[in-house]
C-alpha positions in Angstrom: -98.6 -68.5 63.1 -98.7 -67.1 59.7 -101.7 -67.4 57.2 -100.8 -66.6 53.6 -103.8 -65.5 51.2 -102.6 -66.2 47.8 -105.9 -66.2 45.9 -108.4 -66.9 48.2 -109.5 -64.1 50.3 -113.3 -65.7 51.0 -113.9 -65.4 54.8 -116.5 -67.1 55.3 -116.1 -70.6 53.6 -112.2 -71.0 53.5 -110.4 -73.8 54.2 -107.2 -72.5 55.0 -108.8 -69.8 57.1 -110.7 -72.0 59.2 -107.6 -74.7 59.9 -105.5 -71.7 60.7 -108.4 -70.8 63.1 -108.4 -74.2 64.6 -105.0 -74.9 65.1 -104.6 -71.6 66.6 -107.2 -72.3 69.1 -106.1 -75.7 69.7 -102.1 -73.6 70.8 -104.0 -71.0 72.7 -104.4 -73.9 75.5 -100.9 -74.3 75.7 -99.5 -70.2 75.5 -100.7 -67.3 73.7 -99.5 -67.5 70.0 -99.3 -64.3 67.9 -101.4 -65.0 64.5 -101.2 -63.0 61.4 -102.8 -62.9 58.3 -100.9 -61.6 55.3 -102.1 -60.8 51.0 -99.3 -59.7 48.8 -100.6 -57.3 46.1 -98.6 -57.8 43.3 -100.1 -56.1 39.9 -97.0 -56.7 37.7 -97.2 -60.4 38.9 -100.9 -60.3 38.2 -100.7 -59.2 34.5 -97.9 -61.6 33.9 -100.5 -63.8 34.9 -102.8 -62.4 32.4 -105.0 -61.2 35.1 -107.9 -58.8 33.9 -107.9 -55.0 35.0 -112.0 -56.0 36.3 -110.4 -59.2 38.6 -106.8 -56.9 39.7 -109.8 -54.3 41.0 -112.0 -56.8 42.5 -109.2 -58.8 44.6 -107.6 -55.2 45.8 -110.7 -54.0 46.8 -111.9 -57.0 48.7 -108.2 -57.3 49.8 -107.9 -53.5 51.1 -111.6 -54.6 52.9 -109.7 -57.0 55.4 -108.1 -54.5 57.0 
């Protein structure tokens, strides 16, 4: 199972976090099931984007805090 942050990277309250969660536990009855998490970091994207230097900083350092 593969869970793809693309904005998002809230723990706590995240949709997609906690259905990826469920569903994972649901499979784990059946056979283990390898789960990853993955965040592309992207600056160029991000600027094309017209993404502020002050947001690029704040989603890399929360991103680089996941791991």
């Amino acid at each position: 199972m593969l869970l793809w942050f693309r904005n998002d990277l809230r723990t706590h309250d995240n949709p997609a976090l906690h259905y990826f969660l469920s569903q994972r536990a649901l499979s784990q009855h059946e056979c283990v099931i390898p789960a990853k998490a993955v965040f592309f970091i992207c600056e160029k994207q991000w600027q094309q984007h017209d993404w502020s230097l002050i947001k690029i900083d704040f989603i890399k350092r929360h991103a680089y805090a996941l791991v």
